[in-house]
N, C-alpha and C positions, 0 to 999 in steps of 0.2 A: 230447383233441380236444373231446369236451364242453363241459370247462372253458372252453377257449378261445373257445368258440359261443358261450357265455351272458356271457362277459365282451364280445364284440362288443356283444350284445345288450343287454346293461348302458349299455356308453359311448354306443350310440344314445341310449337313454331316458334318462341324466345327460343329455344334450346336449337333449333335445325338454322333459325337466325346466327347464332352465338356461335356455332361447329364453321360456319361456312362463310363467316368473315373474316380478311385480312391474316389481324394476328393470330386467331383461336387454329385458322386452316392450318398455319405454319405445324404448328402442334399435332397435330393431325395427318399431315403429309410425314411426320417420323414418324409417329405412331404405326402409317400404311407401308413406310418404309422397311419398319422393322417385324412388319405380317409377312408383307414379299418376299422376306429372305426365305420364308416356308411356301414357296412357292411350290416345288415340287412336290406338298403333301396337304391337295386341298382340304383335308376333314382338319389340320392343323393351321390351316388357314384361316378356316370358318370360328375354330376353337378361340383363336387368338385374338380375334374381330365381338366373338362374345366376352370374353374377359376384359379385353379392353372396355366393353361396353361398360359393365358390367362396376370396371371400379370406377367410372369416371361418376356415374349413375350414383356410385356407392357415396362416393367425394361431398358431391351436390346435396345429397339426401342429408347425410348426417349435420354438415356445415350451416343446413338451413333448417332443421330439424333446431339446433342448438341456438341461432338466431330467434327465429319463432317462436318457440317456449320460454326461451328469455324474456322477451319483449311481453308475451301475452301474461308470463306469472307474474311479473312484476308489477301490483293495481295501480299506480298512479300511470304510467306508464301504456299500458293496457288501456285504460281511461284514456290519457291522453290520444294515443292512435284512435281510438274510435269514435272522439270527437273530432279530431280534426284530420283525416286521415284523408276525406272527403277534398279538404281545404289544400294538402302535401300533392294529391294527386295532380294537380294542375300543372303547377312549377315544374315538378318532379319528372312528368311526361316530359312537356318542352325539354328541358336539360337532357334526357334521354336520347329524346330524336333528333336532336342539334350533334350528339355522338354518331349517331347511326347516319347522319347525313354529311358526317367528315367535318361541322360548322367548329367543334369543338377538339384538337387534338393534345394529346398529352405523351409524349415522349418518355417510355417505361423504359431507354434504355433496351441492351439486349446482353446476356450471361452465355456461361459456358452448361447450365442446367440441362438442358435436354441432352447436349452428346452427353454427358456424365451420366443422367438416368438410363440412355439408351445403352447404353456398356453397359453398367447394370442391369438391367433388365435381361439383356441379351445372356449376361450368369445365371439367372434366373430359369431361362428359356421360356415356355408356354407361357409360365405360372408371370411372366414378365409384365406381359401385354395390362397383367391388373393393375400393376404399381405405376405401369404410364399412366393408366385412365386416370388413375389417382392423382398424381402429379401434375398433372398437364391440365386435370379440372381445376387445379389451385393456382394455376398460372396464369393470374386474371392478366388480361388487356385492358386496357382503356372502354373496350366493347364490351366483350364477355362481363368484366364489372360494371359496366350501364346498363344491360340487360338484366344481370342476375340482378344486385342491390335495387338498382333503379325501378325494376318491372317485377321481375320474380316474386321476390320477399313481398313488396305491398302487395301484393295480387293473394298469397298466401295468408297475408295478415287479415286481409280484408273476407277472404274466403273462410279461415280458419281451417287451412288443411298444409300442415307445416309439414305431412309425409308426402301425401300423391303426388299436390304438384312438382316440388322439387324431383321426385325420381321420374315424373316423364319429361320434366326439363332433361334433367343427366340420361334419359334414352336419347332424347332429342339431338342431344350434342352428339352423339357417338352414330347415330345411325349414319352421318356419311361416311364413315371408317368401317362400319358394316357391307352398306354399296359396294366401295371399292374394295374390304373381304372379300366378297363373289364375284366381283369382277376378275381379283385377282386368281381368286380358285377358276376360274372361266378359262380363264387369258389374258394375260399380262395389254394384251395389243387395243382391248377396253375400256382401258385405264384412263389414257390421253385422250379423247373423245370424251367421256363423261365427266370428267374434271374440269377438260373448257365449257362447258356447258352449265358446271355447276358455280364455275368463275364467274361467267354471265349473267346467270342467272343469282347470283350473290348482289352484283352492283342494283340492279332493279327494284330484288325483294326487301335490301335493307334500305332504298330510296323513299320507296313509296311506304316501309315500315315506318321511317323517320318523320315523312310527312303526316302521315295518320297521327303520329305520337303527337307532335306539334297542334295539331288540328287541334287534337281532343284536348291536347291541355289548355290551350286558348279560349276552348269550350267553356273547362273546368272553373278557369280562373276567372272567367267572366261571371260566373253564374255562381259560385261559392265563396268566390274570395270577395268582388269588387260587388257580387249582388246585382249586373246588370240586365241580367236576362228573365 
């Protein structure tokens, strides 16, 4: 039961990790962009900040839902993660935290995607905010894909909970798009204040995320792979 608490509590923090890094912010800062423009009608504000939520949550859930019952129906497969999944965890950290710590970067490129869905959406109106969460949850970075693939999914596999964790990851992700929701239904003047702060607080959290990651897997690899502990 424990286990299972801290694994919850894990896939939040990948998720609020994954919203307030770098590339995932950028997605994020349209997203709050395109609530702002309902600025003058904070109950549409707030609405917009939940739908957003809402699909991005939606995105994460199904995508790892379909990952996870793949992986566990299939017995050899199934079999194989669970014997050696113990053995994957090791590496699998390190390569994680080497992303989170900048060691590792990979150049996605950048498209004309987000103004195109933001116009669309914007036809949409309200009902909009859902198809960014949507969109912008599939808009892996180099981060948000070391987080989700890297930590999510084996955290789920190992847990066997291919529904909960993933959708308080996808809350996770979206609750800083909620924040500045109310800030913006507040006060626009908010906004800039808690932004740098959360910038800040970005560099430190995914620092010392990376190094923990590294830690443990060094752990791992000593004591399941090389058998030295």
């Amino acid at each position: 039961m424990i286990e299972f608490f801290s694994g919850m509590a894990l896939a939040v923090w990948f998720g609020i990790l994954t919203s307030i890094s770098p590339c995932p912010l950028a997605t994020n800062i349209a997203a709050i962009s395109y609530i702002g423009k309902k600025v003058e009608h904070p109950r549409l504000v707030m609405l917009t900040g939940l739908l957003y939520t809402l699909g991005r949550s939606l995105a994460y859930l199904v995508l790892a839902v379909l990952l996870v019952k793949s992986l566990l129906s299939a017995p050899y497969i199934s079999y194989l993660l669970q014997k050696y999944m113990i053995k994957i965890m090791g590496p699998l950290l390190i390569v994680v935290g080497m992303f989170l710590l900048g060691l590792v970067n990979v150049d996605v490129g950048s498209s004309g995607t987000g103004e195109r869905m933001l116009k669309r959406a914007d036809r949409m109106g309200i009902w909009g905010a859902g198809l960014l969460g949507i969109v912008f949850a599939l808009s892996f970075c180099p981060t948000s894909a070391a987080l989700f693939f890297g930590s999510l999914i084996p955290l789920a596999l190992k847990s066997g909970s291919g529904v909960i964790l993933p959708l308080l990851y996808g809350i996770g992700t979206a609750l800083p798009v909620v924040v500045f929701a109310i800030l913006i239904a507040m006060g626009a003047h908010y906004v800039g204040k808690v932004f740098h702060r959360i910038t800040l607080f970005e560099r430190w959290a995914r620092k010392i995320t990376g190094i923990i990651f590294i830690g443990i897997g060094i752990y791992f690899s000593l004591k399941y792979i090389f058998q030295l502990l």
